[in-house]
N, C-alpha and C positions, 0 to 999 in steps of 0.2 A: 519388495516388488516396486517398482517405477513405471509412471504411465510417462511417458514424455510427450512432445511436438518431435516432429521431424525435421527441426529447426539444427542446422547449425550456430553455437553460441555467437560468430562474430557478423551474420547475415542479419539481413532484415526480416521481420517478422511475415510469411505468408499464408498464415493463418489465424484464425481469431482466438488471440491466446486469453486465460482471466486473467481478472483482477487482484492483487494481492491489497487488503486496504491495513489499518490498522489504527486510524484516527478518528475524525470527525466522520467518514465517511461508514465506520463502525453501526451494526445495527442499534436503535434507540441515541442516534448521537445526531444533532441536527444540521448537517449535508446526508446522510440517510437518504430520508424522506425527500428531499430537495433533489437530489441527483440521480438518487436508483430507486424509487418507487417505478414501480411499471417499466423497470427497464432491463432486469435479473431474471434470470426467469432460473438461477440456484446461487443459493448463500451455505456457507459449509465455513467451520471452525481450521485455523488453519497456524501454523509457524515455518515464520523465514530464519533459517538458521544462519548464523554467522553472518549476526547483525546486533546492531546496539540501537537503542532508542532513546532520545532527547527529549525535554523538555521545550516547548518554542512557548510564540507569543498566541497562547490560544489555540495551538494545537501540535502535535508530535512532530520529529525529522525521525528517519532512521537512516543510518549509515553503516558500511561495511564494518565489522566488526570481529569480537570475540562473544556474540551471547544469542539470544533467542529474542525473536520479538513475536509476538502474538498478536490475530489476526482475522482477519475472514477474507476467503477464496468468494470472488464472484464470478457469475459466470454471466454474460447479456445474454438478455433475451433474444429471439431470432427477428433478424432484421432491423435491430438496434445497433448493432458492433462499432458502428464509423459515427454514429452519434452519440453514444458512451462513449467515446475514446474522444473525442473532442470535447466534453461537457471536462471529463476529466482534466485531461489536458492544460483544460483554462479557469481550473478551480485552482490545479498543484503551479500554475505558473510556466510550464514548460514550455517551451517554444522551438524546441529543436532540439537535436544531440549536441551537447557539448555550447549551448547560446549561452553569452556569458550573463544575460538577467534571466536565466533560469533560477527558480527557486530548490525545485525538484529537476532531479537526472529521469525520464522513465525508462528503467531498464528489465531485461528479461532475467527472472531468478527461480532457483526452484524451491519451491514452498513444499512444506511436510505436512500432510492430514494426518490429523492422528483418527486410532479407533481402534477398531476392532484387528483388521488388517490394514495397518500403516501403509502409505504411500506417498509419493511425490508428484509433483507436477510444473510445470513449467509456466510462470504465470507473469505477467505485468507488474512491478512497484515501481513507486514513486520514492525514490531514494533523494537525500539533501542533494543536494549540488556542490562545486567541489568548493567554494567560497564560503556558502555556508559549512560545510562539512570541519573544515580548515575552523569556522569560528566554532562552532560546538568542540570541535576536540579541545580547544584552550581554555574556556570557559563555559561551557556549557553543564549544561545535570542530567545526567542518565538517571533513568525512567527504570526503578527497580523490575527488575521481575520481567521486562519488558513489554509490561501491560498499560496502557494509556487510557487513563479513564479521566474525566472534568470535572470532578468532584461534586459535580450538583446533585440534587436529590431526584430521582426519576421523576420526567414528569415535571422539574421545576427548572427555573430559568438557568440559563448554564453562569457556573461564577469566571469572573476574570481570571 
């Protein structure tokens, strides 16, 4: 079963789609607290499929791919939508579709829930840009499993 938007893939978004995160924005990882405290009002376990994930400096890329990357679906709380989309926005670096000092692409992808009764959804990521993309595929390190974690110990300071 599929819950979709009523989006066609090459329009603009006319509704308030979520969040797909899979980083620092991750719950217990510190943009969390910083950017979605009081601003979600639902977090739910989530994978983008046919995608790969990198290693950066201090925090993940993901790019179109051949694998799985794992993740969490958010969803804003009401009457936050256009102030979560900007806070985001100007975390990932994004400035526009296709700006060439975008760091992040944010494009519309559909993410799988897993559970009990699987389903999809059509949600918001922050995918590399294609500069960057272009340098991780030549030299970059995929992030096994497609699971991004900082290796600090909960609770303690995050390592380099």
């Amino acid at each position: 079963m599929t819950a979709a938007s009523t989006l066609d893939p090459g329009s603009p978004p006319t509704d308030e789609l979520p969040f797909f995160v899979y980083g620092t924005l991750l719950p217990g990882e510190p943009n969390h607290d910083l950017f979605l405290s009081g601003r979600t009002s639902g977090e739910r376990a989530a994978v983008l499929p046919r995608a790969l994930l990198y290693d950066g400096p201090g925090y993940p890329y993901a790019i179109d791919g051949h694998g799985r990357v794992h993740g969490t679906l958010l969803t804003a709380a009401p009457g936050v939508y256009g102030e979560l989309l900007g806070l985001l926005d100007h975390l990932e670096e994004y400035l526009g579709p296709g700006h060439p000092r975008n760091l992040y692409e944010r494009v519309v992808r559909e993410v799988e829930l897993p559970g009990e009764e699987p389903w999809a959804t059509r949600a918001w990521v922050y995918l590399a840009a294609a500069a960057v993309t272009r340098s991780l595929r030549t030299s970059g390190s995929v992030i096994a499993e497609g699971r991004w974690v900082t290796g600090r110990p909960p609770g303690g300071p995050r390592t380099p």
